[in-house]
N, C-alpha and C positions, 0 to 999 in steps of 0.2 A: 504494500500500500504506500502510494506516493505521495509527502506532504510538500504544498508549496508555502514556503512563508513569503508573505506578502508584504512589502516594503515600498511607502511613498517616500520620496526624497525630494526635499524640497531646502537645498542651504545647508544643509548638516552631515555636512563632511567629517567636518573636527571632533564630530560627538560619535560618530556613527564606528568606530574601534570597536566601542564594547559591546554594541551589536552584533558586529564582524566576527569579532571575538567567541563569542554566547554559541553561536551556530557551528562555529568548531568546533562547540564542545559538547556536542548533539551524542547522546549515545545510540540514539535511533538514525542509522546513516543515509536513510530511501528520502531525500529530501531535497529539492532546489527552494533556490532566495531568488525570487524574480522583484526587481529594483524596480520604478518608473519615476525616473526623476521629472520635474514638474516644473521646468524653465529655470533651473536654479542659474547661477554664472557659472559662464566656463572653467573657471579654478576649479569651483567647487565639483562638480563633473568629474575635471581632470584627476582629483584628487581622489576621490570615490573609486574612481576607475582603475588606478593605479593598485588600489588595497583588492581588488577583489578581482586585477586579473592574473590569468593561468589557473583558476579554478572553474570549468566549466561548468560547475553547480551553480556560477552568481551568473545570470542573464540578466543583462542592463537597456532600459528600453527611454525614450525622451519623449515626452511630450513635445509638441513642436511651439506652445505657447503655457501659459500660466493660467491652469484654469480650475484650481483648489481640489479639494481634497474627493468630494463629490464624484467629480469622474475620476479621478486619479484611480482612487479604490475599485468605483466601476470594471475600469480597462485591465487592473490589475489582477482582478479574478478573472476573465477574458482570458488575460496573459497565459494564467496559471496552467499548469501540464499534471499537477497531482488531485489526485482523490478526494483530498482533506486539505482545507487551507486554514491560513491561521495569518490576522496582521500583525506585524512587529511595527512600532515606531523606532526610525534611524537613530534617533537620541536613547533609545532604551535598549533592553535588555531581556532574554528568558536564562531559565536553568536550564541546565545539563539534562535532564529528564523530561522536559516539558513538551518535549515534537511525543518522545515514548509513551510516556502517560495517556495523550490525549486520541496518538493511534489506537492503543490498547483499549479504548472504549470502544472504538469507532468499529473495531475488528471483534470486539465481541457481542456488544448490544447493536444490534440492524435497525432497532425502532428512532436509535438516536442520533439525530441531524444536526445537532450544534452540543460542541463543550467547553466548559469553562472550571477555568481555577481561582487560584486570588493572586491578586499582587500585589510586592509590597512597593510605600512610596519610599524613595530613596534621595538623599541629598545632590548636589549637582555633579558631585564625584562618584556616583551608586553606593554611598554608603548607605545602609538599611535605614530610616527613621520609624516603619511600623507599616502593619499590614494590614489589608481593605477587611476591616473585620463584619463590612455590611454583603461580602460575598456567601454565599450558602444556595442546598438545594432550592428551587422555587416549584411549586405545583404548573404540570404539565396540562396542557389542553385545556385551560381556564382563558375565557376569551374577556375576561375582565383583569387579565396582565395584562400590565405594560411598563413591566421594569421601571417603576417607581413607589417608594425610593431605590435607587439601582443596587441591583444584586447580582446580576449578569453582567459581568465586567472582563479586564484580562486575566489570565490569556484564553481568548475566544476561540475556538475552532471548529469547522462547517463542512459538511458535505459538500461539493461542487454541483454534483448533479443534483441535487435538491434545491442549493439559491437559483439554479437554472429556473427551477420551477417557480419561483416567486416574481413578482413585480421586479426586482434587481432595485440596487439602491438609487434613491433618490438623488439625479445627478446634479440637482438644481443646491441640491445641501451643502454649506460652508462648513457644520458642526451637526454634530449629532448623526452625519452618517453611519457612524458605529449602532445607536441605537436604532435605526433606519432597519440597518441589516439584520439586528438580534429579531426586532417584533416582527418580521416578513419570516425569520429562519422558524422561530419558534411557534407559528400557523399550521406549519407542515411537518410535525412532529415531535418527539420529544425531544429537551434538553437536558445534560447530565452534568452535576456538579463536580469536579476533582476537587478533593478536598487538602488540595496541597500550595505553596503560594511559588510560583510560577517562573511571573513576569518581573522584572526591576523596574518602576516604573520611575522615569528622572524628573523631579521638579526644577527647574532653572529660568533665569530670565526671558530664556527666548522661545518659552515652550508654549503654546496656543493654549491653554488652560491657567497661565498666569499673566498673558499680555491682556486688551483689551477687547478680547471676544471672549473673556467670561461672560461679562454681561450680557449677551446675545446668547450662550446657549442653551439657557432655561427657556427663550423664545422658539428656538429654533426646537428643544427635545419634544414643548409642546403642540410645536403643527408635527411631529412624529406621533405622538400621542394619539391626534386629534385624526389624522389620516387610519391608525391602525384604529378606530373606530366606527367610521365609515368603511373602510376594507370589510370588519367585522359586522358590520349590520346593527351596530347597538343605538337602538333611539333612546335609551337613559340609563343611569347607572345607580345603584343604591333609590331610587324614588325621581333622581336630577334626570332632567331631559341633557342629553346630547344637542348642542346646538350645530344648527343646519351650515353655517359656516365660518371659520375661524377667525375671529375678534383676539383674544390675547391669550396668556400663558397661563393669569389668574382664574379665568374661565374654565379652564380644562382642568388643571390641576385640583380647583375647588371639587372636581366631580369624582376626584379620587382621594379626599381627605380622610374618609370611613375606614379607608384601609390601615391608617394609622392607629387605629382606636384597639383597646385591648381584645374584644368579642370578634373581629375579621382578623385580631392574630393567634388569636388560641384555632379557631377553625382552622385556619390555613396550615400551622402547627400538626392538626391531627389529619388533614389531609397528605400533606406529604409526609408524615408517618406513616401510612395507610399506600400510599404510592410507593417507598421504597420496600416494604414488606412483598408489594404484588406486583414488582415490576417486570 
């Protein structure tokens, strides 16, 4: 079984080592790293290129313009030549086990089309600071998920021929196309927790979750939201109508507040107790 890891590059040469690095140290060896850089400057290109060639496992592809993450991602899985993919960001990082782990589900549960583990966030050198403790199994074929509060996080990996089968992700999306792709993956069957942490995930200055499109992607996660609603057919939720068309972030999100409450987490609780016993 062949896994692609799936790599946007966009300016992140200098960080992208320990990336380089991580996938060498893959104990699971049936694997290529398909790159698609996204108009970065030619240093940065040259630079990239330099570290990753004479290994005909790294295939490097250009955009011909700058046109974010949305298609990048898209063409990327296009790209891909394995069975199982999985995205790394160039700035981060997985473990040594993490391609194996996530095969080994893939290779033995048939019913499951997306996996995930946890990762930890790390300083701008990947030293450890502490791990996504809001990762954990989630109850499968509930069509009132939508990974929120998120729980399906890195490291994520997907059947090909199944996202084949979905809408594909939303190429018009600057942020949240991650969460784009988990609520289309997880429609089409089940998803399976690794209860191991992963990924390295690097907080630094120049990383898209610390510049100025935080603020934008609780807007953007909620027309993800708001779409796998509509996808789903739902006209309300808990009693709240589903509104016909999308107004803001507050709107959508007010219609999943129940789920916070103790009584939708004790249920949920003994749901997937009840799922992992019968799986």
């Amino acid at each position: 079984m062949k896994f692609s890891v799936l790599i946007a590059h966009y300016n992140n040469s200098m960080l992208f080592r320990d990336c380089y690095d991580s996938l060498l140290s893959q104990t699971y060896k049936n694997w290529e790293a398909v790159i698609l850089d996204d108009a970065s400057s030619e240093e940065e290109k040259e630079q990239l290129k330099a570290m990753i060639a004479g290994d005909d496992r790294f295939r490097f592809f250009e955009n011909e313009k700058n046109y974010g993450v949305g298609v990048t991602k898209s063409r990327l899985i296009e790209l891909a030549t394995g069975e199982i993919c999985g995205f790394v960001d160039p700035d981060d990082a997985i473990l040594p086990t993490a391609i194996a782990s996530a095969v080994q589900v893939f290779q033995e549960r048939k019913t499951v089309v997306l996996a995930y583990s946890r990762f930890m966030t790390c300083d701008k050198d990947l030293n450890p600071i502490a791990p996504f403790k809001s990762a954990m199994q989630v109850r499968n074929r509930d069509p009132y998920f939508f990974n929120y509060p998120i729980q399906i996080s890195h490291f994520v990996t997907f059947r090909k021929n199944i996202y084949e089968q979905t809408e594909k992700i939303n190429t018009d999306l600057k942020i949240s196309e991650d969460q784009d792709l988990y609520l289309k993956l997880y429609e089409k069957g089940n998803v399976c927790f690794i209860n191991e942490t992963n990924y390295l995930y690097r907080t630094h200055a120049g990383g898209i979750s610390q510049n100025d499109n935080k603020g934008k992607s609780y807007d953007y996660f909620a027309q993800v939201v708001f779409e796998s609603m509509k996808r789903r057919d739902i006209k309300s939720i808990n009693g709240k109508k589903v509104p016909e068309t999308y107004s803001d972030q507050k709107e959508i999100f007010a219609l999943l507040e129940y789920q916070n409450k103790a009584p939708y987490r004790i249920k949920k609780k003994i749901f997937i107790t009840l799922q992992k016993l019968f799986r």
